[in-house]
Structures are given as C-alpha cells and as structure tokens.
C-alpha positions as CSV (number, residue, x, y, z in Angstrom):
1,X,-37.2,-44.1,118.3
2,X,-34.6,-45.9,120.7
3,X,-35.3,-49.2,117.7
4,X,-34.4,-46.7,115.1
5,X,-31.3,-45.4,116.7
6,X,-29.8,-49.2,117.2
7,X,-30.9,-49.8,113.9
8,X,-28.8,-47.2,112.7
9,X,-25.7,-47.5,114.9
10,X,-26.2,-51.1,113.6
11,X,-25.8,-50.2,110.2
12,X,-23.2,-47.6,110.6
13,X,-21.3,-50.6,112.5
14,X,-21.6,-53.5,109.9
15,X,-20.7,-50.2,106.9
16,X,-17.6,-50.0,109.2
17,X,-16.8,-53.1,109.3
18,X,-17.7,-53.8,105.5
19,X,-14.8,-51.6,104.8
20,X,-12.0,-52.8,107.1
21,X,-10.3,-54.5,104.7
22,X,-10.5,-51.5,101.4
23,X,-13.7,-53.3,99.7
24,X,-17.2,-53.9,99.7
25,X,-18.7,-57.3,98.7
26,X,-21.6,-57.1,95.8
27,X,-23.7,-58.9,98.6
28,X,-22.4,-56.6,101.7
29,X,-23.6,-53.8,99.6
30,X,-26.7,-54.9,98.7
31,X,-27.7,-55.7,102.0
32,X,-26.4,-52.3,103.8
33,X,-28.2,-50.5,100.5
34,X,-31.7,-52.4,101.6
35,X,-31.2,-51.6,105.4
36,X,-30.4,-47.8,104.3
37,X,-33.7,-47.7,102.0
38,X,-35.7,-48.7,104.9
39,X,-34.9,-46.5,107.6
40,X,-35.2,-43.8,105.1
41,X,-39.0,-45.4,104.8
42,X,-39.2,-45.1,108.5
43,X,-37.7,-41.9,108.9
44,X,-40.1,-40.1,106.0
45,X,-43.0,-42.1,107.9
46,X,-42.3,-40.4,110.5
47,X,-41.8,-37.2,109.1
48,X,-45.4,-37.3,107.0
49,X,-47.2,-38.6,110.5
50,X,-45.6,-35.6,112.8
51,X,-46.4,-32.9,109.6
52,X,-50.3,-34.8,109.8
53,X,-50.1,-34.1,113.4
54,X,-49.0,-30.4,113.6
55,X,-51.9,-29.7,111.0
C-alpha cells in the first residue's frame, strides 16, 4: 500500500510539474495517461481481491 501511495504522490508530482510551464507534451501525456491506467489496474485489483475476501 505504502508502494502505491509513492507511486501516486509520484505521479501527482511529475502532472505538477508537466504543467509548470501552461502545456503538456504529446509524450508527457502519454506517459502520465499509462502510469494513471495502471494504478487504476492496481487499485480495482485490489478492490475485487478484498470484495473475494469479505465473501
């Protein structure tokens, strides 16, 4: 969980920084659009394991 966490204060920091300067770079958005697409894969991992466990 602590992995996810960095991962996202990681992402939210490089999105930050992405838009310092008013503009997102084609590549700059592609990669935060990958890194967003796979917590979300974690985060509904997770999500379908606890709903398995509280069955």
């Amino acid at each position: 969980m602590i992995a996810l966490s960095q991962r996202f204060a990681m992402l939210m920091a490089e999105y930050q920084q992405s838009i310092a300067d008013g503009k997102i770079t084609m590549n700059e958005a592609k990669r935060l659009l990958r890194e967003t697409t796979m917590l979300q894969q974690v985060l509904v991992d997770m999500k379908l394991h606890l709903e398995d466990e509280s069955v």
